[in-house]
C-alpha positions in Angstrom: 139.7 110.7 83.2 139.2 108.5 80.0 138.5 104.7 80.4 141.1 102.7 81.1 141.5 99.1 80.5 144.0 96.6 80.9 144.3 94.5 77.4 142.5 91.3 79.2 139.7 93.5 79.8 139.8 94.7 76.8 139.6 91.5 74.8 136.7 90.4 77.2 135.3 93.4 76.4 135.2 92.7 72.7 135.2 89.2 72.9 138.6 88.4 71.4 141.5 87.1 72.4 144.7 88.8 73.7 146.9 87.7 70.8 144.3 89.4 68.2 144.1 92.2 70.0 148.0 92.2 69.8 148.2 90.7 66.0 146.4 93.9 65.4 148.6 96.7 66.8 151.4 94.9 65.2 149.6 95.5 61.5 148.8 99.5 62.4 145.1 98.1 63.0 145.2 99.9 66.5 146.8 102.9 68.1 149.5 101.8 70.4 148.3 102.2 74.1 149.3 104.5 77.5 152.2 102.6 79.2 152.1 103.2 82.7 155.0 102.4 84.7 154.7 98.2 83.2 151.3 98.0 82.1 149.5 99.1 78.8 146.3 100.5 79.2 143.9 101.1 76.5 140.6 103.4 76.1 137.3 103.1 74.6 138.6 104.9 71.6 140.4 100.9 71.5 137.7 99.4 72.0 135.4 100.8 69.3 138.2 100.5 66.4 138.2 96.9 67.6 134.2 96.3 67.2 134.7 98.5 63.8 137.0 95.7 62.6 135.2 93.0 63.6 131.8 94.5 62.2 133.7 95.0 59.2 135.3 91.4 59.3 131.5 89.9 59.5 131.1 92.0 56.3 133.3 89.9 54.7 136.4 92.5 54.3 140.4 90.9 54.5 142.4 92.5 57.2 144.2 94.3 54.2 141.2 96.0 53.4 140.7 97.1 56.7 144.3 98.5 56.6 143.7 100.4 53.8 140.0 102.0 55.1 141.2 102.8 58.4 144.4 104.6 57.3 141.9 106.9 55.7 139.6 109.1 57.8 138.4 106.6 60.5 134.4 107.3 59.9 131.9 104.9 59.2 130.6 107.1 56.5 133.6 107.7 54.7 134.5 103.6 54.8 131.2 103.0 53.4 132.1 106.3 50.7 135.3 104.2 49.6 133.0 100.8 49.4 130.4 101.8 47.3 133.4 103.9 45.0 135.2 100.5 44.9 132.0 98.4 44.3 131.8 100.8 41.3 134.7 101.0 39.7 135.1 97.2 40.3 138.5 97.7 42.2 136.7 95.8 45.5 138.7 93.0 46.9 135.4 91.7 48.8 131.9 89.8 47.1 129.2 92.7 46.1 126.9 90.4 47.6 126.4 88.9 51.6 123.2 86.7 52.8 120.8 89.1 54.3 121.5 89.2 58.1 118.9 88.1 60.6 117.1 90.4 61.5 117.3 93.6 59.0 114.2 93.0 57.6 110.8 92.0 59.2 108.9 89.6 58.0 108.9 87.4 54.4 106.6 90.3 52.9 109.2 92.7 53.3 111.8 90.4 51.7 109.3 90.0 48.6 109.1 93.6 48.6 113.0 93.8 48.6 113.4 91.2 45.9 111.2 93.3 43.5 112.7 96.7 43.6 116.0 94.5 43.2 117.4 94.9 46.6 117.3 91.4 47.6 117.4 88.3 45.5 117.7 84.5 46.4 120.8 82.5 44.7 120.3 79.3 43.5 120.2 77.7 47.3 117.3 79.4 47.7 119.5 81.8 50.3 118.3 85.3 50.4 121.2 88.1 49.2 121.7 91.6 49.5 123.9 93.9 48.4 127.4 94.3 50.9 127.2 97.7 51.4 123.2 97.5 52.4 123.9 94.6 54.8 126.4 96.5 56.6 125.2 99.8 56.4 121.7 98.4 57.6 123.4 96.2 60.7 125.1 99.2 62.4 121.9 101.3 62.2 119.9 97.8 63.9 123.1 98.5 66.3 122.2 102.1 66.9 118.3 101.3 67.3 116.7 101.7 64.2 113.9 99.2 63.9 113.9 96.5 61.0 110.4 98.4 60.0 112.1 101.5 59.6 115.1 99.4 57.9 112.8 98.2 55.3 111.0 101.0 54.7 113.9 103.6 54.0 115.5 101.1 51.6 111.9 100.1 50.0 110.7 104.2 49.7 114.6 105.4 48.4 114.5 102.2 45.7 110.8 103.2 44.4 111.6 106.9 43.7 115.2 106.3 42.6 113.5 104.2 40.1 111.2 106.6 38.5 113.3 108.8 38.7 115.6 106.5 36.7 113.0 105.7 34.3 112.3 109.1 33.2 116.3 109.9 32.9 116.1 107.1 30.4 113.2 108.4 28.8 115.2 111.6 28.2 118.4 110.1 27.0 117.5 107.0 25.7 116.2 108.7 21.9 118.7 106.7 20.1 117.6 103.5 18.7 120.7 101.7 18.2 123.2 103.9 20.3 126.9 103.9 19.6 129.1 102.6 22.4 130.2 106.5 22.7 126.8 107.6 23.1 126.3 104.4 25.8 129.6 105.9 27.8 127.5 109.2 28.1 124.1 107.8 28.9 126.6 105.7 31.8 128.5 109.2 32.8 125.1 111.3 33.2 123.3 109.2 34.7 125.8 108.6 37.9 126.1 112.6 37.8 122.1 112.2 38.0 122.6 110.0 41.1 125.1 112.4 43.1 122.2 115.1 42.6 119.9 113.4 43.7 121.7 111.8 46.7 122.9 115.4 47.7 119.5 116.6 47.7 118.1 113.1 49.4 120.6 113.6 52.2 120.1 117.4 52.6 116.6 117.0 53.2 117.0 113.7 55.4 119.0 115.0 57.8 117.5 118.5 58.1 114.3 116.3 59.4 115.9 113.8 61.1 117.3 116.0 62.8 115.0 118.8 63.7 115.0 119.6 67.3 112.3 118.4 69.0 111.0 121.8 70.4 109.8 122.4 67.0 106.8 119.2 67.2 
């Protein structure tokens, strides 16, 4: 039988209060719950939409946002698809830019090596930044386990090869001295076609290890 939790539990669960919980269902945010005889009862399916909406809320999202990710496929991947699209075409209602949380990277060396691969930068504060879609892309993968070394290192390794790789797509369009703005919309158009490839192929071959059973080793 699936979990079932009364909506007090529920919000101690998550650590919010009944009337969010229930501000929430009202906007579509949640899937209404099992009435039983008088009493709702919700499921862990509740509970992680709720800690999805919060995570996202910490990522600096509006609750209209949220409407409009979750009404699409509910999968972290495909929110963080839609982000980086909207980050892109400059359609994002949120900053392209969030302090670098606690504990995603670990130590000052590895925040230097951020800064010069562009990753990281510090404002004029001195606060560290980091892209939006990074910082919370990095923070569920802390949540799932994955050390701040390995954090560091699979951002620092995927920044040093997409750069030469960039460099030498530049090399190969970049023949015009003084390009028209035309010729500057094609550079722009191949070289995110560039990026798809090679993300396609990254990915490919990530997983395939990542995921190789461990009766192979």
């Amino acid at each position: 039988m699936s979990e079932s939790l009364t909506i007090g539990s529920l919000a101690e669960q998550v650590g919010m209060t009944v009337r969010n919980i229930r501000a929430y269902q009202s906007r579509g945010l949640l899937p209404p719950p099992e009435i039983r005889g008088r009493v709702a009862y919700y499921t862990g399916a509740h509970r992680a939409r709720l800690e999805l909406i919060l995570s996202l809320q910490n990522e600096g999202f509006t609750l209209a946002a949220i409407t409009r990710l979750i009404d699409g496929p509910a999968t972290y991947a495909s929110i963080v698809a839609d982000r980086r699209r909207r980050f892109q075409d400059g359609s994002s209602d949120i900053s392209t830019s969030v302090p670098l949380p606690q504990g995603l990277v670990p130590d000052a060396a590895h925040v230097e090596a951020l800064s010069r691969v562009g990753l990281a930068w510090h404002d004029e504060d001195g606060t560290v930044l980091t892209h939006t879609v990074l910082a919370g892309v990095g923070r569920t993968l802390e949540e799932h386990g994955v050390p701040p070394q390995l954090l560091a290192r699979l951002q620092l390794e995927a920044a040093a090869a997409a750069g030469k790789l960039g460099e030498a797509l530049r090399l190969q369009l970049d023949g015009v001295a003084d390009p028209t703005e035309a010729q500057r919309r094609r550079i722009n158009d191949v070289a995110k076609i560039a990026v798809q490839l090679s993300a396609a192929a990254f990915e490919i071959a990530f997983l395939q290890e990542a995921t190789r059973s461990r009766a192979e080793d």
